[in-house]
N, CA, C and O atoms as a GROMACS GRO file, in nm:
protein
  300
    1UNK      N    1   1.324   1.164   2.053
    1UNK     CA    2   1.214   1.197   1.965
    1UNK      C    3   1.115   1.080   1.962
    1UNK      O    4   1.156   0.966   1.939
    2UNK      N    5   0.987   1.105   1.984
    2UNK     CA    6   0.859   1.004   1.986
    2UNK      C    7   0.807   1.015   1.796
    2UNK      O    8   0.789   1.103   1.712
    3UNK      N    9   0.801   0.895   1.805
    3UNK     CA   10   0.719   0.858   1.639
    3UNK      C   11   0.652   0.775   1.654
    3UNK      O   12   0.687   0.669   1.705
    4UNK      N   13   0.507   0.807   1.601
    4UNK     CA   14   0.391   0.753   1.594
    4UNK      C   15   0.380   0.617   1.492
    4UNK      O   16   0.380   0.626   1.369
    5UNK      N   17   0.374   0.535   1.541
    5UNK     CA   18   0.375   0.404   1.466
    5UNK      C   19   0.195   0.392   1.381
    5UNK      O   20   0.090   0.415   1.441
    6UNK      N   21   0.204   0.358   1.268
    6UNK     CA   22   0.052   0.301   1.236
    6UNK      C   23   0.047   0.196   1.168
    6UNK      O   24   0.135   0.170   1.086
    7UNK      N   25  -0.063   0.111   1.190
    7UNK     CA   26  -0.061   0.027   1.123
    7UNK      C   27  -0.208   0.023   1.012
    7UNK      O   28  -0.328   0.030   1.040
    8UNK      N   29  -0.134   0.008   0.869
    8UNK     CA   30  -0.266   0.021   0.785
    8UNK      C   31  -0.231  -0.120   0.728
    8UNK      O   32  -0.118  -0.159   0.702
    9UNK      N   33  -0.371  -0.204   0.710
    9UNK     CA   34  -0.370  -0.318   0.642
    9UNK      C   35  -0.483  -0.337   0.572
    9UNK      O   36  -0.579  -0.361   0.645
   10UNK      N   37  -0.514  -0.336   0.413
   10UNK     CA   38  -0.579  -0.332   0.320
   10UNK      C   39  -0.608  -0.478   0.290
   10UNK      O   40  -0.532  -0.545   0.219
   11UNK      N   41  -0.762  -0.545   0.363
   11UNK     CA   42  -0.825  -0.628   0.354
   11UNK      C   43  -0.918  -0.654   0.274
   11UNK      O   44  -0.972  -0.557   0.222
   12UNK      N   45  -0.968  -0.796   0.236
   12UNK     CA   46  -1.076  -0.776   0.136
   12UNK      C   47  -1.197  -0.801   0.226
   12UNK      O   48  -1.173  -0.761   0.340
   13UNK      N   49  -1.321  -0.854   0.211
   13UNK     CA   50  -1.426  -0.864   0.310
   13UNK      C   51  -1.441  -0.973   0.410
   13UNK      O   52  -1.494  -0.982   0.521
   14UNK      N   53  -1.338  -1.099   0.285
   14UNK     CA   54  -1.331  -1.196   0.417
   14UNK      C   55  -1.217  -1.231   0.466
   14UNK      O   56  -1.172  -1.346   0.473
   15UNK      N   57  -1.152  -1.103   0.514
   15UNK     CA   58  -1.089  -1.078   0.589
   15UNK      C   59  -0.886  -1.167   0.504
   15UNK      O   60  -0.799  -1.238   0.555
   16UNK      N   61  -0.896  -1.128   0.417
   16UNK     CA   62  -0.773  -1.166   0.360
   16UNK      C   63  -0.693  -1.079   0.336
   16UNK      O   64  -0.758  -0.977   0.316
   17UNK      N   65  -0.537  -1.049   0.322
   17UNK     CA   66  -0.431  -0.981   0.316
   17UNK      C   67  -0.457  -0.994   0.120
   17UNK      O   68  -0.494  -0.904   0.044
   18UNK      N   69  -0.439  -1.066   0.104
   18UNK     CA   70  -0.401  -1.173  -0.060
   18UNK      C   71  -0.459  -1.270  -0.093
   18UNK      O   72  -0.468  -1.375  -0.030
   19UNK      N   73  -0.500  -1.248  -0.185
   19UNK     CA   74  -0.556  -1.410  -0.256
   19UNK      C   75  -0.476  -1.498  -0.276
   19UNK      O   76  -0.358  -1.462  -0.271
   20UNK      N   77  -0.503  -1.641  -0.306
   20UNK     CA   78  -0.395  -1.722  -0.349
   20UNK      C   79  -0.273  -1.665  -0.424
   20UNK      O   80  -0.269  -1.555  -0.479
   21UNK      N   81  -0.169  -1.762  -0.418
   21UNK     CA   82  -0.050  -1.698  -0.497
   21UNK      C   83  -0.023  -1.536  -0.478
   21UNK      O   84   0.019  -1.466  -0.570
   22UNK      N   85  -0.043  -1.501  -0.383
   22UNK     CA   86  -0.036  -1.390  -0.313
   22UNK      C   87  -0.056  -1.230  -0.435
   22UNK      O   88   0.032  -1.145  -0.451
   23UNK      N   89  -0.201  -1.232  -0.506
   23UNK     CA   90  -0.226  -1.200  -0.574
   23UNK      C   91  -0.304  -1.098  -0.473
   23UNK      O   92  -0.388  -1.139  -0.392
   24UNK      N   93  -0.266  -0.963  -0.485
   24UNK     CA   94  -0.366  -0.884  -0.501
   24UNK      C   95  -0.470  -0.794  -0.572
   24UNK      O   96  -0.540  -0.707  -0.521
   25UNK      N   97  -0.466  -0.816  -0.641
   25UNK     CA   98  -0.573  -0.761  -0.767
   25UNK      C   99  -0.653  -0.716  -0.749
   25UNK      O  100  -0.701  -0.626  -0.818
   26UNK      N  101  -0.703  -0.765  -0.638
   26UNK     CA  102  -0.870  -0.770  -0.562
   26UNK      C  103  -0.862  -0.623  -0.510
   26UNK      O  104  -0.978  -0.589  -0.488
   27UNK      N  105  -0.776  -0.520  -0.480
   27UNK     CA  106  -0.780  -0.411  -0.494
   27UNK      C  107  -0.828  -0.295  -0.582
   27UNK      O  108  -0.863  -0.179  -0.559
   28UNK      N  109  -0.813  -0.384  -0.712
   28UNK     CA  110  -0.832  -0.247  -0.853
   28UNK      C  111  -0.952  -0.273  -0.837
   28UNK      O  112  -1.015  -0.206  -0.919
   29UNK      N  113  -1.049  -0.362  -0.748
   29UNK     CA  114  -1.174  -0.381  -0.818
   29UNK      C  115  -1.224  -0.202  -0.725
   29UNK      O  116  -1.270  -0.118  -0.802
   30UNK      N  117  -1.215  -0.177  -0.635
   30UNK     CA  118  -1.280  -0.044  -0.585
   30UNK      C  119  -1.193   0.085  -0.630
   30UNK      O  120  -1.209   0.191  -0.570
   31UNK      N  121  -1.097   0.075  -0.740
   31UNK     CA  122  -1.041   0.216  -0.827
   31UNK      C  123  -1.144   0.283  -0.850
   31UNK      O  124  -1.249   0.224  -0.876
   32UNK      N  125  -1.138   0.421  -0.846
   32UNK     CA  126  -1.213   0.499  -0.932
   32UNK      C  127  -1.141   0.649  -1.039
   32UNK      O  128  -1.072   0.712  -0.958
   33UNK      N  129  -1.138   0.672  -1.083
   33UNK     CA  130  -1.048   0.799  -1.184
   33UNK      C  131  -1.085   0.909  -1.119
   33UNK      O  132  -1.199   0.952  -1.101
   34UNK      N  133  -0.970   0.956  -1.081
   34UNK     CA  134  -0.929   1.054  -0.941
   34UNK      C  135  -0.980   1.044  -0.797
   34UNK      O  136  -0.978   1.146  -0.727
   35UNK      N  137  -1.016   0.954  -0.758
   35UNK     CA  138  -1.052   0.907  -0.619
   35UNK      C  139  -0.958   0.830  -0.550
   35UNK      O  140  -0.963   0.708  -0.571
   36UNK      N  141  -0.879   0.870  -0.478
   36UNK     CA  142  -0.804   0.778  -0.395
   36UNK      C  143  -0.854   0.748  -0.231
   36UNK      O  144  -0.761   0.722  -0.154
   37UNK      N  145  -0.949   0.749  -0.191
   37UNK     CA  146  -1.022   0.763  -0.096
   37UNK      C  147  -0.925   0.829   0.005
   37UNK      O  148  -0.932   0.777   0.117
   38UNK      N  149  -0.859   0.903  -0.004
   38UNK     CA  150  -0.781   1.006   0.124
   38UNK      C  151  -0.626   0.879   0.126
   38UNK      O  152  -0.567   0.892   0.233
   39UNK      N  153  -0.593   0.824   0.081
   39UNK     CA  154  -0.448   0.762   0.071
   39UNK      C  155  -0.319   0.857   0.044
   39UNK      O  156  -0.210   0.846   0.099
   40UNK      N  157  -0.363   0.974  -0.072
   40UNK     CA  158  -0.276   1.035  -0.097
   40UNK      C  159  -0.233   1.107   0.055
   40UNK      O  160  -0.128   1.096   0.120
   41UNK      N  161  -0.337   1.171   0.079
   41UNK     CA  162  -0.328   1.268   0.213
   41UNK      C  163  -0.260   1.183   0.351
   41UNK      O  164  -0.194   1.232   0.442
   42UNK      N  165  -0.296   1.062   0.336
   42UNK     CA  166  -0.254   0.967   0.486
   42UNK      C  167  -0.105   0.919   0.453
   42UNK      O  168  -0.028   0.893   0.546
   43UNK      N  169  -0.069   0.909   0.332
   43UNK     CA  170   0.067   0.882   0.266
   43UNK      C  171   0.190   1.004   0.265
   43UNK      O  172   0.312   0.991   0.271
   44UNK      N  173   0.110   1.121   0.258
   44UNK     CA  174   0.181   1.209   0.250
   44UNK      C  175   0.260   1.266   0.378
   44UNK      O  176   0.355   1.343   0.388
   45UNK      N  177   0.172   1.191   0.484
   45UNK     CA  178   0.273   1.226   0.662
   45UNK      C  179   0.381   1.088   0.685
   45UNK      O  180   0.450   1.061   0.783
   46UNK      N  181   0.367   1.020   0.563
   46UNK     CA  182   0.435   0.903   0.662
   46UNK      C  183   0.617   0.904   0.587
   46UNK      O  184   0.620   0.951   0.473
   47UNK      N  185   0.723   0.869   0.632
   47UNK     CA  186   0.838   0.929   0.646
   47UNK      C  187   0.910   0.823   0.587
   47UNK      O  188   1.003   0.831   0.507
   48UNK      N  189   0.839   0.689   0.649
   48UNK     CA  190   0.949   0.533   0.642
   48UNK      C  191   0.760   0.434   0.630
   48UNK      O  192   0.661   0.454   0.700
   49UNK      N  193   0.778   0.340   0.521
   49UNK     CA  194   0.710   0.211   0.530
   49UNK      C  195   0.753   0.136   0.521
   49UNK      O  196   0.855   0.130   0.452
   50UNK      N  197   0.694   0.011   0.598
   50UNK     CA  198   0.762  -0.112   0.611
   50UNK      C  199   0.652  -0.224   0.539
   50UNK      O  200   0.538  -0.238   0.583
   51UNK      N  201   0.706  -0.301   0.417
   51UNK     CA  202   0.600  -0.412   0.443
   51UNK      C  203   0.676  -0.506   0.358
   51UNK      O  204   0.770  -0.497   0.280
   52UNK      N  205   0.578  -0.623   0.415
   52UNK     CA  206   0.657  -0.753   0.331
   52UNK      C  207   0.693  -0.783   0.218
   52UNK      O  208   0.593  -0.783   0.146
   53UNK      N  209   0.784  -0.809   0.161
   53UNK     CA  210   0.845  -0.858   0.083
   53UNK      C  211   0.785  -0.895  -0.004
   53UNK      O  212   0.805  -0.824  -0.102
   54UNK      N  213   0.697  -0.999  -0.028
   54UNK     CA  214   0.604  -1.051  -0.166
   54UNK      C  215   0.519  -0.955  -0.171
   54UNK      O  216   0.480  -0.923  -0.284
   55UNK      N  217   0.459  -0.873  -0.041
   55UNK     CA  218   0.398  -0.724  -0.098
   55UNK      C  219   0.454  -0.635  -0.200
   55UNK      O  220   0.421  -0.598  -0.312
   56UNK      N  221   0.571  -0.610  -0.102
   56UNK     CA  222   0.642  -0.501  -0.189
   56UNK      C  223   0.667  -0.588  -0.348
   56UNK      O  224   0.605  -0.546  -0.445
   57UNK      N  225   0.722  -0.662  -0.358
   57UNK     CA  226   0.704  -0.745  -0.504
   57UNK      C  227   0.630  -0.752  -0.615
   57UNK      O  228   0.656  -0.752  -0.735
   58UNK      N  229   0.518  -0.760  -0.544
   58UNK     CA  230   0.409  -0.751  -0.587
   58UNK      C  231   0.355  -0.618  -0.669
   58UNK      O  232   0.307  -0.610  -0.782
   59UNK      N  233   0.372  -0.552  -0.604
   59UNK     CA  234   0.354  -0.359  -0.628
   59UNK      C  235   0.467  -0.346  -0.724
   59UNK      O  236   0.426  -0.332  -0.840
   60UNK      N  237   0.568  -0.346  -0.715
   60UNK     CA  238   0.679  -0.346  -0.786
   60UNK      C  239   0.657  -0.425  -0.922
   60UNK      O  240   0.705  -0.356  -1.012
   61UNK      N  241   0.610  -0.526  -0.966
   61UNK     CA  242   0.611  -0.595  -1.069
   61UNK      C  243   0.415  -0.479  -1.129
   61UNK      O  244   0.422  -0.411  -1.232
   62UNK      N  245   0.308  -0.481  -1.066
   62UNK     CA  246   0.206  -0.456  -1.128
   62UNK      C  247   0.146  -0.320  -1.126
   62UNK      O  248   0.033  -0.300  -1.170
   63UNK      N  249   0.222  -0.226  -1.074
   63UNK     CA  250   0.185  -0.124  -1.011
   63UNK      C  251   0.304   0.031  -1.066
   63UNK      O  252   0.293   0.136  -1.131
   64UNK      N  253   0.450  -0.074  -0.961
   64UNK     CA  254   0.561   0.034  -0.977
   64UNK      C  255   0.564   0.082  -0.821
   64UNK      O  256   0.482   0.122  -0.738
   65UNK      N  257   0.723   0.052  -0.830
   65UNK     CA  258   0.755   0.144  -0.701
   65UNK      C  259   0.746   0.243  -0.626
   65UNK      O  260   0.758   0.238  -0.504
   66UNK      N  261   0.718   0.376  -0.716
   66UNK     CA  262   0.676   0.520  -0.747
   66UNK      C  263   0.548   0.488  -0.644
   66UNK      O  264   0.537   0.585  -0.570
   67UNK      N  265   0.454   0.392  -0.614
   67UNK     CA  266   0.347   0.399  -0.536
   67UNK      C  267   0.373   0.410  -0.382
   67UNK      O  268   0.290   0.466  -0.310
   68UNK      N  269   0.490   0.353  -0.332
   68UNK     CA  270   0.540   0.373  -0.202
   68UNK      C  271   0.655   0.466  -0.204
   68UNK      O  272   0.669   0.552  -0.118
   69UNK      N  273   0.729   0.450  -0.291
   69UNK     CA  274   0.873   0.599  -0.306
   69UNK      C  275   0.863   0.707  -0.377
   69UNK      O  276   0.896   0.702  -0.495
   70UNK      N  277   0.809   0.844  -0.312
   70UNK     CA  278   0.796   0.935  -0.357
   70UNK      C  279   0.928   1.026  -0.342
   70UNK      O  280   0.947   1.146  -0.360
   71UNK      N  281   1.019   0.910  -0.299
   71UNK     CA  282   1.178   1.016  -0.328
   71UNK      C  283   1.142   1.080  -0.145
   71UNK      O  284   1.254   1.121  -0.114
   72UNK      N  285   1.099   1.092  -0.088
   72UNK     CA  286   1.112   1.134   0.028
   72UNK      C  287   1.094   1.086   0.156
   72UNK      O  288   1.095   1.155   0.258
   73UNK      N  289   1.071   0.930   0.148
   73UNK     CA  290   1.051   0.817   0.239
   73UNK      C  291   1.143   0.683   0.207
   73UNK      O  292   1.190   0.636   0.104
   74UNK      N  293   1.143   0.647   0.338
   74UNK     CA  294   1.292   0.513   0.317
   74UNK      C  295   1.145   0.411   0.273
   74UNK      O  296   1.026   0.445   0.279
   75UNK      N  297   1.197   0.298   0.235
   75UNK     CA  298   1.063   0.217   0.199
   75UNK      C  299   1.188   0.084   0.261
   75UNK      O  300   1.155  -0.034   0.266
   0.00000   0.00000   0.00000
């Protein structure tokens, strides 16, 4: 069986993963109330994510896990 690998990486403009202290915050600044710019839809094919550790941490402490485990993907 062939599986399509992707890679998505959510940058800010100059070109950073994280701010110091591996803060991402700098994300909520483009939220909008019910706009997910098509994430839900690009999230909804993917099966297994992989990402680093102080990421995942990160999400987990300010966010919640529930944002990558919808109960139907290995994380």
């Amino acid at each position: 069986m062939n599986r399509k690998l992707i890679l998505y990486i959510v940058a800010s403009l100059d070109g950073y993963i994280a701010k110091s202290g591996d803060d991402l915050s700098f994300l909520k600044l483009v939220e909008k109330q019910g706009e997910d710019y098509g994430y839900g839809e690009f999230t909804s094919t993917i099966d297994t994510i992989i990402l680093g550790r102080k990421t995942y941490e990160w999400v987990e402490r300010h966010i919640g896990t529930t944002h990558y485990d919808n109960g139907e993907r290995q994380v």
